[in-house]
KOLMIKOL-371211 format. One line per field, with one value per atom (N, C-alpha, C, CB): y, x, z; residue number from 1. Coordinates in pm, 1 decimal, padded with zeros to 6 digits. Glycine has a CB too. Example, Ala and Ser with C-alpha at 12.3 -4.5 7.8 and 13.67 -1.06 7.14 Angstrom:
KOLMIKOL-371211
c2 <- c(-00569.0  -00450.0  -00330.0  -00447.3  -00225.0  -00106.0  00003.0  -00059.8)
c1 <- c(01319.0  01230.0  01320.0  01130.8  01285.0  01367.0  01290.0  01408.4)
c3 <- c(00780.0  00780.0  00780.0  00904.6  00708.0  00714.0  00787.0  00572.5)
i <- c(1  1  1  1  2  2  2  2)
END
This chain:
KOLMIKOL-371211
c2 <- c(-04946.3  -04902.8  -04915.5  -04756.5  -04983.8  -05022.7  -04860.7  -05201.4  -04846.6  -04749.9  -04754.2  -04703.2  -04608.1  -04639.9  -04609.0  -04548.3  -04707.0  -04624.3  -04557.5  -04706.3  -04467.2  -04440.6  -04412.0  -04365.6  -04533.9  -04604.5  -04632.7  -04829.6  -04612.2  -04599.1  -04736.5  -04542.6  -04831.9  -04979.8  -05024.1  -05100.8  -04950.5  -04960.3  -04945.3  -04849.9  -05069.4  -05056.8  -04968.3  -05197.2  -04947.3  -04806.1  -04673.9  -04806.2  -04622.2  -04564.7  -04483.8  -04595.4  -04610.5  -04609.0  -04563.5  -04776.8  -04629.4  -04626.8  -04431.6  -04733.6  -04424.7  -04294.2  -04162.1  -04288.4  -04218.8  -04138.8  -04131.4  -04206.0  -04252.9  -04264.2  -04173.2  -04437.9  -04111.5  -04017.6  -03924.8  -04009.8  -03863.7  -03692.7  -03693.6  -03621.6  -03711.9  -03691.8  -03691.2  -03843.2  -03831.5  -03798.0  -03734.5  -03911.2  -03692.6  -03587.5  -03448.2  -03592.6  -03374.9  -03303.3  -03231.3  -03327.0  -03358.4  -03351.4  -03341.2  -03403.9  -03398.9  -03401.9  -03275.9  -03417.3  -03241.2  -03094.0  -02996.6  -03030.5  -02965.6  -02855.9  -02893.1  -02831.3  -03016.7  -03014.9  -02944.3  -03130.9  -02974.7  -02887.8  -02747.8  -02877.3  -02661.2  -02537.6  -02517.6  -02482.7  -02554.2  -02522.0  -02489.5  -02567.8  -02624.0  -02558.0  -02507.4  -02646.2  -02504.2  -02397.3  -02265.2  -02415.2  -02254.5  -02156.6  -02101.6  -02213.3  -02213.5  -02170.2  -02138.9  -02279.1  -02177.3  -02092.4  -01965.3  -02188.3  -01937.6  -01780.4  -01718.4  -01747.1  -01746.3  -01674.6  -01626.5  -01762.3  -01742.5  -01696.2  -01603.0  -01821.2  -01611.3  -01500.9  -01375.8  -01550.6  -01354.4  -01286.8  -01206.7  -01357.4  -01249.5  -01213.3  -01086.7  -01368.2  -01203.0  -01183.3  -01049.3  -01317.0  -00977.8  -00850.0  -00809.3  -00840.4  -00806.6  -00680.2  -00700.8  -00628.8  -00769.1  -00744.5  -00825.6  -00576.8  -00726.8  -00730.7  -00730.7  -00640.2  -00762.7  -00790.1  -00644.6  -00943.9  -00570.1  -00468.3  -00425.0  -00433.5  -00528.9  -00480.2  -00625.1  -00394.2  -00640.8  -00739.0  -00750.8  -00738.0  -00713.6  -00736.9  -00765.9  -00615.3  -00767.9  -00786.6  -00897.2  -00714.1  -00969.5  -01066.7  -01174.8  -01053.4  -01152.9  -01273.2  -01244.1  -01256.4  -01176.1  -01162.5  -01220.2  -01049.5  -01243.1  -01343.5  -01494.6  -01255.4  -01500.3  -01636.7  -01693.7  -01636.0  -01659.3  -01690.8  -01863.4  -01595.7  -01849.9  -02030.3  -02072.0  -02119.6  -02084.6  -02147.1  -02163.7  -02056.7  -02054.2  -02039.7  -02148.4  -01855.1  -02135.1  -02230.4  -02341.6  -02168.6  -02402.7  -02530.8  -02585.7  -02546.1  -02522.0  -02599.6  -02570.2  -02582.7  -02494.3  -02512.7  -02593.8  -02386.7  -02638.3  -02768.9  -02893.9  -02776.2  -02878.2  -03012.6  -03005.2  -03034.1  -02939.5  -03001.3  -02999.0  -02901.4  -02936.0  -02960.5  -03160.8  -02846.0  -03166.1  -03307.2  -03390.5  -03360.4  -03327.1  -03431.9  -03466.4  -03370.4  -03379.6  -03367.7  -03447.4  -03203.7  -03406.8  -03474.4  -03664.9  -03393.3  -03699.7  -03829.6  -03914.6  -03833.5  -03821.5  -03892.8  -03880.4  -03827.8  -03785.7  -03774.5  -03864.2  -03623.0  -03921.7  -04022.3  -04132.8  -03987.1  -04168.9  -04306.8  -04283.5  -04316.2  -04321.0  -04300.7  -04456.5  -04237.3  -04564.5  -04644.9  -04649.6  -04706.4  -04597.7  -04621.9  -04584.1  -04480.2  -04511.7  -04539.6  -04387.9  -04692.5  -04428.8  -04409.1  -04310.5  -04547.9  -04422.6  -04322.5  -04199.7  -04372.8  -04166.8  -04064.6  -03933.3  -04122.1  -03993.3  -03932.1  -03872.7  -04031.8  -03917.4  -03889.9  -03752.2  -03978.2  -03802.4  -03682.9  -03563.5  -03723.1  -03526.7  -03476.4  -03392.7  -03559.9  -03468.9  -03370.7  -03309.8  -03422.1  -03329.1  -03284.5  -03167.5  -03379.5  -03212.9  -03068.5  -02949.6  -03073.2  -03016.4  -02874.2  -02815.9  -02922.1  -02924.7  -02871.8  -02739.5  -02970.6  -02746.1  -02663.4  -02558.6  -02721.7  -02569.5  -02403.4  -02324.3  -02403.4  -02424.2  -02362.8  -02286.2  -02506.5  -02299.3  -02267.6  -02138.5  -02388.8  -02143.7  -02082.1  -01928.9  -02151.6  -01976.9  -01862.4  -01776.8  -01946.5  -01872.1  -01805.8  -01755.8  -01962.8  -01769.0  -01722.7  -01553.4  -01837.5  -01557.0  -01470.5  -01330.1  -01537.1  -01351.6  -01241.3  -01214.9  -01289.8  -01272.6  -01260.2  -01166.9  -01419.5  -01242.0  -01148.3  -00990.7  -01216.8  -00977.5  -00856.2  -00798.4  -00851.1  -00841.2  -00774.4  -00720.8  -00863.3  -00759.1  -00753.0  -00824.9  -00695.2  -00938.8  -01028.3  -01169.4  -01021.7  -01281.4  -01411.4  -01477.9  -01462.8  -01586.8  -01687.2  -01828.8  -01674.6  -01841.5  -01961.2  -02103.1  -01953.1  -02085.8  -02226.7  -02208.1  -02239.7  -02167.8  -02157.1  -02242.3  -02003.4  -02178.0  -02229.3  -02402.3  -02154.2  -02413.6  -02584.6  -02638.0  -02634.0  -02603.5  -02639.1  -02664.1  -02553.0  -02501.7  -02551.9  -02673.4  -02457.5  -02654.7  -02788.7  -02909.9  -02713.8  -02927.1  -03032.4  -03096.5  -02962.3  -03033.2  -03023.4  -03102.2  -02949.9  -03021.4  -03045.5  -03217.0  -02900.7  -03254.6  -03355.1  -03497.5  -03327.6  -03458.5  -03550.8  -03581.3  -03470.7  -03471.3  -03487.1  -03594.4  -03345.4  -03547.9  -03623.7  -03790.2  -03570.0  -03830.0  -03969.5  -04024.1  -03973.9  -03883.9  -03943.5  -04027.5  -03861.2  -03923.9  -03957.4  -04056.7  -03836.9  -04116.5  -04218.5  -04350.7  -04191.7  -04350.4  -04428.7  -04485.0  -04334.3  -04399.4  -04466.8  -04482.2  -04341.7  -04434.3  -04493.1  -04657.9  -04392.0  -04643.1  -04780.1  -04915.1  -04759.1  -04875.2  -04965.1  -05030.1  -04867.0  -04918.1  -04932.9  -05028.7  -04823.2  -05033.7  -05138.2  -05001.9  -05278.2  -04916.1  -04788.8  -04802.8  -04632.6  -04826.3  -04759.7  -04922.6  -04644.7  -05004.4  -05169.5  -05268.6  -05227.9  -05309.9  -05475.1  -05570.8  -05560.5  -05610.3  -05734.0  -05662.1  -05870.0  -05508.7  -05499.2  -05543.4  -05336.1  -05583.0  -05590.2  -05512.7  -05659.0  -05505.3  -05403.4  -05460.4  -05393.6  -05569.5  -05658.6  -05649.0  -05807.3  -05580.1  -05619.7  -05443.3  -05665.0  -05411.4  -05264.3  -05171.7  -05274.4  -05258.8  -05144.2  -05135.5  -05163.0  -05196.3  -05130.8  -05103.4  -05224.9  -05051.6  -04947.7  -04808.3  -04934.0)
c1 <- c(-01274.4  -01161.7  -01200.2  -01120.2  -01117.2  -01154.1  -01097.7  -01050.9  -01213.1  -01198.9  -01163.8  -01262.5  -01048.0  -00945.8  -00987.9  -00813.8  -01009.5  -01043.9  -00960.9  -01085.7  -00995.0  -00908.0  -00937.3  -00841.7  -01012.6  -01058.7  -00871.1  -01173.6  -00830.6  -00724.8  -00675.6  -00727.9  -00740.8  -00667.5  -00635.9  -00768.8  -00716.0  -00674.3  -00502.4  -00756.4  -00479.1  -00329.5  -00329.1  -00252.9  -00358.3  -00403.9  -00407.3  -00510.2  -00484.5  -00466.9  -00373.2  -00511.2  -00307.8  -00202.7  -00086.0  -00180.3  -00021.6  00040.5  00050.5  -00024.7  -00079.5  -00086.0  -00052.7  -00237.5  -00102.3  -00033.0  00119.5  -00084.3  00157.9  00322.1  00401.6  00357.0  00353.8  00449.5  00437.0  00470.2  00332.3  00340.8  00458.6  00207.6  00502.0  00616.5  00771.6  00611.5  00791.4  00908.3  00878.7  00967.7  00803.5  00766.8  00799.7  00649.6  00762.4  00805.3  00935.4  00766.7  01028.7  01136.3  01221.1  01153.6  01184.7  01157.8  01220.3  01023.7  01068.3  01024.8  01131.2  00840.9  01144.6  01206.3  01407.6  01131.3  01421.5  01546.3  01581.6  01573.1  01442.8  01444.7  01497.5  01308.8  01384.9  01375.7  01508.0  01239.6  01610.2  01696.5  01783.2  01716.2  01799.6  01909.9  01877.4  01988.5  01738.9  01689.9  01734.6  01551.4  01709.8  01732.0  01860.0  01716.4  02006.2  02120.5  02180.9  02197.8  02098.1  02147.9  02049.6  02122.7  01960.2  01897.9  01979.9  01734.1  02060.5  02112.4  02282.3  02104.3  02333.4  02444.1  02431.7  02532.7  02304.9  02235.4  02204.3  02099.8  02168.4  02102.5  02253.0  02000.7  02345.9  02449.0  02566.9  02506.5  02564.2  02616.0  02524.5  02620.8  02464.4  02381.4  02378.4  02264.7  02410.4  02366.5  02422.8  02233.1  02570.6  02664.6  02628.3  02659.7  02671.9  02654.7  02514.1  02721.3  02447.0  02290.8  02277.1  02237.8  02343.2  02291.0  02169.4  02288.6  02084.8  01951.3  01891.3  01873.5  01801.8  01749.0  01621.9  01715.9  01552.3  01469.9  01570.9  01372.6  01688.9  01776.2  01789.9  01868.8  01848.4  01838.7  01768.1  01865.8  01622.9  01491.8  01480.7  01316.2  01498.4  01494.0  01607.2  01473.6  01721.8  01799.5  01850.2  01937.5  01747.4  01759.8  01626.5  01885.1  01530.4  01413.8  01340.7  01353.9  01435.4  01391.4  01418.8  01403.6  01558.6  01667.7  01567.5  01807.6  01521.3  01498.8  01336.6  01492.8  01292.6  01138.2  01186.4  00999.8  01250.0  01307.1  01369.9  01378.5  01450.7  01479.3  01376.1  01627.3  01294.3  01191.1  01077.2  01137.1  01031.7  00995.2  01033.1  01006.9  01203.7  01266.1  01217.3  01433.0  01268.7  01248.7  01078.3  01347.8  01020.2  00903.2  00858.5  00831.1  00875.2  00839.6  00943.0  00845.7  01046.2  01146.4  01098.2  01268.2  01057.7  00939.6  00849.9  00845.8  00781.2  00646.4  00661.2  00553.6  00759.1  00775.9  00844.0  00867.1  00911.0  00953.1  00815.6  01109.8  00720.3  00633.4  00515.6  00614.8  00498.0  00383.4  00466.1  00308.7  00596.2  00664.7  00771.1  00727.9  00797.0  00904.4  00952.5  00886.6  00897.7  00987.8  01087.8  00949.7  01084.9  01194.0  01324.8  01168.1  01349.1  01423.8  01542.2  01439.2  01683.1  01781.6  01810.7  01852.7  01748.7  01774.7  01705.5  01736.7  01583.8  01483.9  01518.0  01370.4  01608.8  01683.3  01812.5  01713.0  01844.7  01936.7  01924.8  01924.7  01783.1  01756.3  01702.5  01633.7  01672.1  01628.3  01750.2  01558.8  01838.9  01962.8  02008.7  02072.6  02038.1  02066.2  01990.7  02030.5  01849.0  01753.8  01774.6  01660.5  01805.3  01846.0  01977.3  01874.3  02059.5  02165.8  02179.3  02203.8  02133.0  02054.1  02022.6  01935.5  01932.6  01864.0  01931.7  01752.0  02038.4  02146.0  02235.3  02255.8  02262.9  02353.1  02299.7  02346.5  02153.2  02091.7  02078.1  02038.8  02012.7  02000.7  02156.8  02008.4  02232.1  02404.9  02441.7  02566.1  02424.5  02465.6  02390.7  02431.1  02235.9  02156.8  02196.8  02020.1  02248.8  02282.4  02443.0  02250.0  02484.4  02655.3  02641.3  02747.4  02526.3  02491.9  02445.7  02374.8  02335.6  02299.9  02395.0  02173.7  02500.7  02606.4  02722.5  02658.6  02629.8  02814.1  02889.4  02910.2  02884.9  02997.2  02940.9  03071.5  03060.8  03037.9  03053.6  03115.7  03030.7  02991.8  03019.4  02867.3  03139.8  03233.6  03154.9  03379.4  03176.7  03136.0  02973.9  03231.9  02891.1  02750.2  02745.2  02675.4  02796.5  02799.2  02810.1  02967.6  02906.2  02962.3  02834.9  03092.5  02770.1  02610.4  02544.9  02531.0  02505.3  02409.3  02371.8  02392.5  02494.2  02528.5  02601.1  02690.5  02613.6  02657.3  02525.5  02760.2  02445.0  02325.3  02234.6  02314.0  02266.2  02141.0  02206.4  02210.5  02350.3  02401.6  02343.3  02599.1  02376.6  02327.1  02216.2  02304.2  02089.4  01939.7  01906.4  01855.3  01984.5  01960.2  01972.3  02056.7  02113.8  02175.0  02068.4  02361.0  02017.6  01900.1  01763.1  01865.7  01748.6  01615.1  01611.8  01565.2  01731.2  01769.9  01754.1  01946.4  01844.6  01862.3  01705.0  01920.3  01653.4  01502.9  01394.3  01419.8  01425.4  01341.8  01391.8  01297.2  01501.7  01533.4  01568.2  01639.8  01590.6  01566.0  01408.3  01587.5  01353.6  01191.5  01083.8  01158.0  01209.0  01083.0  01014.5  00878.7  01035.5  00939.4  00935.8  00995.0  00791.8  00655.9  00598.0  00512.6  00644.4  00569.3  00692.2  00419.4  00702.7  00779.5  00684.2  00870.2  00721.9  00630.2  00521.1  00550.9  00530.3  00419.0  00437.2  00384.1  00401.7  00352.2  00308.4  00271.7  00380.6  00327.2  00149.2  00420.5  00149.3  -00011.8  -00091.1  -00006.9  -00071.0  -00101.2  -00163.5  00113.0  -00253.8  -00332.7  -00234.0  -00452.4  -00169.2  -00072.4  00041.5  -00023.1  00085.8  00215.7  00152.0  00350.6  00022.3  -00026.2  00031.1  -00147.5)
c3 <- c(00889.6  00969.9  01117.1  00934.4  01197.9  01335.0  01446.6  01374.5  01519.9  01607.1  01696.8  01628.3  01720.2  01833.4  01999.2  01797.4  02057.6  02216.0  02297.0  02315.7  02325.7  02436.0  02547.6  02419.3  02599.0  02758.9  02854.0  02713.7  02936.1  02983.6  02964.7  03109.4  02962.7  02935.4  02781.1  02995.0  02711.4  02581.3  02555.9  02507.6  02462.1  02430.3  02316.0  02397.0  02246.7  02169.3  02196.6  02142.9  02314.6  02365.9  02449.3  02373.1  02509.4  02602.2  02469.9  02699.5  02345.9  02262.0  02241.0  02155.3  02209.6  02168.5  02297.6  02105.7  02348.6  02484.3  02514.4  02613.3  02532.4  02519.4  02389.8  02489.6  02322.4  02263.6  02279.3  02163.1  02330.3  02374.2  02448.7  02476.2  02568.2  02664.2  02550.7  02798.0  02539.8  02418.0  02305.1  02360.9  02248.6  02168.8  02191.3  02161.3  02326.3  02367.6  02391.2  02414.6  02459.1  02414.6  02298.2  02449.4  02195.0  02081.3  01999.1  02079.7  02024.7  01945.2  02011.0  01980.4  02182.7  02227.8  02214.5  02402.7  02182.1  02118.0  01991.7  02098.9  01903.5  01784.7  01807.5  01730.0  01869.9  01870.1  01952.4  01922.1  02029.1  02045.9  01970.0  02096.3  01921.3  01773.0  01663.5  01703.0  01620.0  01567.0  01640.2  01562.9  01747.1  01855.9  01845.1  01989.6  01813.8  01832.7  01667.8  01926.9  01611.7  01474.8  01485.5  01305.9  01533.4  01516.2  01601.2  01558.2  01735.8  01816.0  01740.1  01958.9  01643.0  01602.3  01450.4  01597.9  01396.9  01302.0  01370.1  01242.1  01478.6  01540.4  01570.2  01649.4  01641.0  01691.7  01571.5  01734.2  01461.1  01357.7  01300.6  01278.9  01293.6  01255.6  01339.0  01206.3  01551.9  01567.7  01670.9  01557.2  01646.4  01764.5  01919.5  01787.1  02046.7  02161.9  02178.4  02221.5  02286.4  02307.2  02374.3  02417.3  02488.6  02523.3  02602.8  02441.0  02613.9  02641.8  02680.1  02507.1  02778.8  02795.5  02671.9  02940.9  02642.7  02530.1  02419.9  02498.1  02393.4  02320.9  02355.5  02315.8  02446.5  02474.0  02494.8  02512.3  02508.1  02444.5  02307.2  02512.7  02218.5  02109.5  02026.9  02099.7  02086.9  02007.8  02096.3  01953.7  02200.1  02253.8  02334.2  02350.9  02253.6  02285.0  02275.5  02204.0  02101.3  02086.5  02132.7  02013.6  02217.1  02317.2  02409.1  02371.3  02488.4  02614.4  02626.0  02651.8  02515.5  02503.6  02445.3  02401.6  02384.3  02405.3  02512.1  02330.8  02590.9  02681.8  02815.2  02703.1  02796.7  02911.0  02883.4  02954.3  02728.7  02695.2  02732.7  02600.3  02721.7  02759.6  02891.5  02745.4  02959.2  03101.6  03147.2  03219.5  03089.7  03112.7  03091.9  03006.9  02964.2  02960.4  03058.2  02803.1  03021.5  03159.7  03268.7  03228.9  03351.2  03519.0  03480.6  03574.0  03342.4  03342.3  03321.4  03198.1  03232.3  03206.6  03346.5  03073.0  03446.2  03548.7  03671.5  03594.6  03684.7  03758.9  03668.8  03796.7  03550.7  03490.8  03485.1  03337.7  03497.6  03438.0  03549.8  03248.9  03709.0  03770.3  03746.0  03921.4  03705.6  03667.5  03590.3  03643.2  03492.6  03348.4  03452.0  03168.2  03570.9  03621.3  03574.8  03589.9  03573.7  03594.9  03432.8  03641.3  03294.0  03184.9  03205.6  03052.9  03267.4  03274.9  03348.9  03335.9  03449.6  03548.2  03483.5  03659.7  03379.6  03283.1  03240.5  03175.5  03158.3  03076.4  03190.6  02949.2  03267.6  03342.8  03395.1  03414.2  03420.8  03459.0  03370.4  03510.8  03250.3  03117.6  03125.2  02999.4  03141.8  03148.8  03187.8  03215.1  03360.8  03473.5  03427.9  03657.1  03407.5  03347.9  03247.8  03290.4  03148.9  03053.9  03121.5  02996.3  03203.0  03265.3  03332.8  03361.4  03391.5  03516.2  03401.0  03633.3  03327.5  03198.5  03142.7  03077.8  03081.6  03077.0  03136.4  03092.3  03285.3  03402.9  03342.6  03612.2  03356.5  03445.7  03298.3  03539.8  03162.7  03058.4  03041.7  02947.4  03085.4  03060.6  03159.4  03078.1  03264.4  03361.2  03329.4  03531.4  03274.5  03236.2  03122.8  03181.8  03025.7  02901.0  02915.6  02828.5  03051.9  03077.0  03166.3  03122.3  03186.6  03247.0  03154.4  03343.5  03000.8  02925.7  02909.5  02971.6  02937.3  02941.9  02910.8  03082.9  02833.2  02809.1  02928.0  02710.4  02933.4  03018.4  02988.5  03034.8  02897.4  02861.4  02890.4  02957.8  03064.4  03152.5  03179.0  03325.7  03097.2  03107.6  02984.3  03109.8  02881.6  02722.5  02764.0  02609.2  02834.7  02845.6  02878.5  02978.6  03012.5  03070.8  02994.9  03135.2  02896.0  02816.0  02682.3  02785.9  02680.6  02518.9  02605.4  02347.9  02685.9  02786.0  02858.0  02901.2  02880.2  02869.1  02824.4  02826.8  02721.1  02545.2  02546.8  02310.0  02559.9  02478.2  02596.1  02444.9  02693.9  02851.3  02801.5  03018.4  02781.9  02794.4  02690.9  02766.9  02541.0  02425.4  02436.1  02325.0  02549.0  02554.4  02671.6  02600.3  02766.8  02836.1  02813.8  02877.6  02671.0  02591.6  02479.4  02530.6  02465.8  02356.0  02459.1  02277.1  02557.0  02675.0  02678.5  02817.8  02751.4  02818.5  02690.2  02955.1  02540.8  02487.7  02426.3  02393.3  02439.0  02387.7  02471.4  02310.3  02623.5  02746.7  02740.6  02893.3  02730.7  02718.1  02639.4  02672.3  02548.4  02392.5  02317.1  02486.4  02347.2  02283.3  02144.5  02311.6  02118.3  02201.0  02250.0  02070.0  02168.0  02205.5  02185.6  02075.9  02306.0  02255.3  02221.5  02379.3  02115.3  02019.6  01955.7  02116.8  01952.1  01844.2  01655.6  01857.3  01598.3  01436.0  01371.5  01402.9  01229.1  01152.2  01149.1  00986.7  01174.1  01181.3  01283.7  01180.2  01375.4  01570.0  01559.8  01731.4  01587.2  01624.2  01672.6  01746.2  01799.0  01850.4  01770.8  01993.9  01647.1  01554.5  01445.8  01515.7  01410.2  01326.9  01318.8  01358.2)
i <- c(1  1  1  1  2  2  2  2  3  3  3  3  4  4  4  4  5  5  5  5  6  6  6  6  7  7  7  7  8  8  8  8  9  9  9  9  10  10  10  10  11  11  11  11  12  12  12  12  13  13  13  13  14  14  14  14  15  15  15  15  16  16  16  16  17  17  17  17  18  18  18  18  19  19  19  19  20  20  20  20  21  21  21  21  22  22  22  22  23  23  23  23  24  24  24  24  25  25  25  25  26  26  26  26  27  27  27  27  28  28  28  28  29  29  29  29  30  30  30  30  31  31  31  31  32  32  32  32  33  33  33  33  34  34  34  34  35  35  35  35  36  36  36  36  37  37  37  37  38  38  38  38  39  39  39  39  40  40  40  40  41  41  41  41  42  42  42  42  43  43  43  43  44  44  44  44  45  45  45  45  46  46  46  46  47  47  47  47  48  48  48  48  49  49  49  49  50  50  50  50  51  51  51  51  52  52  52  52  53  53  53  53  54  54  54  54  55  55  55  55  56  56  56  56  57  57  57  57  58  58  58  58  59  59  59  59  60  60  60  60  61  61  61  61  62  62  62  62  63  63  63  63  64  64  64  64  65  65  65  65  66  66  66  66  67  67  67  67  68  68  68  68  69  69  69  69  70  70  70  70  71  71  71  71  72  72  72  72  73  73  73  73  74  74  74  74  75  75  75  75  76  76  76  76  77  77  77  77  78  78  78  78  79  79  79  79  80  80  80  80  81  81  81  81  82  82  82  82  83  83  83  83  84  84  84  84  85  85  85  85  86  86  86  86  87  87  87  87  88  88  88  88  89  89  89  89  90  90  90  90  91  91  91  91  92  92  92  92  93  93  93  93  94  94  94  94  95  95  95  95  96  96  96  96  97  97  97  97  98  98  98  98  99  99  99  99  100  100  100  100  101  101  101  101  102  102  102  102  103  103  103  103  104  104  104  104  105  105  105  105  106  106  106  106  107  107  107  107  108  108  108  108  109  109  109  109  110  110  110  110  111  111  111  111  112  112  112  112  113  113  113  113  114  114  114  114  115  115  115  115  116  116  116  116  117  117  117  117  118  118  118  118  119  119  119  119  120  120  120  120  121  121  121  121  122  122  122  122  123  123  123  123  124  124  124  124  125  125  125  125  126  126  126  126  127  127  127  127  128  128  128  128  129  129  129  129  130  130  130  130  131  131  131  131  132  132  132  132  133  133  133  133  134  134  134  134  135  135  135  135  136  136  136  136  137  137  137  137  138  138  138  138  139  139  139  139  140  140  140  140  141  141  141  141  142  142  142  142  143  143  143  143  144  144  144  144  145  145  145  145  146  146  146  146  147  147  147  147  148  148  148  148  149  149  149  149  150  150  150  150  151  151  151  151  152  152  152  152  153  153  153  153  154  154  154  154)
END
């Protein structure tokens, strides 16, 4: 079995590196909607939130998924500012999200819904997703011309 380097010029290397960032995204899309079915379980047993510990407690996954997303968002436009315009995509999608977020969470500890936060946040989620589809498939991601035969399409 041939051993993989991961000397920075290695295309191997490089390969394997290139999915942490969309990975990230990835994963914290998961935990969102994981996130948004625990928040409408969560809701459904115990009413109004009432309480700020009430409120990370039934929107916690939310709140670490989308601070994942945008975490890798920053990070893939501050390691890759080429990909350009899709990246920038997802990135707004991101902020989008948090602004939604913020403005849902103080509406909530005030008692009250927040309609046009809701829109942000899943307006959001949906931007970031067409962001992160966008720039992986502009891209060639993970290799243009790799082979199921070629090291780097192992």
């Amino acid at each position: 079995m041939p051993e993989l380097s991961t000397a920075p010029d290695s295309r191997e290397g490089v390969l394997r590196r290139s999915y942490v960032v969309p990975a990230g995204v990835v994963i914290g899309v998961a935990l969102e909607v994981i996130g948004k079915l625990w928040d409408d379980s969560w809701h459904a047993h115990h009413g109004d939130l009432g309480s700020v510990a009430a409120l990370f407690q039934a929107h916690f996954l939310i709140f670490a998924g989308a601070a994942l997303v945008l975490a890798a968002a920053v990070a893939w436009v501050r390691r890759r500012p080429s990909r350009g315009l899709p990246v920038m995509v997802l990135l707004a999608g991101a902020v989008a999200q948090v602004v939604g977020l913020v403005w849902d969470s103080i509406r909530h500890v005030q008692g009250e819904e927040a309609p046009p936060a809701h829109v942000l946040i899943f307006g959001g989620l949906a931007v970031g997703v067409v962001g992160l589809v966008w720039a992986v498939v502009s891209s060639g991601f993970p290799a243009r011309g790799a082979s199921a035969s070629s090291p780097a399409g192992r």
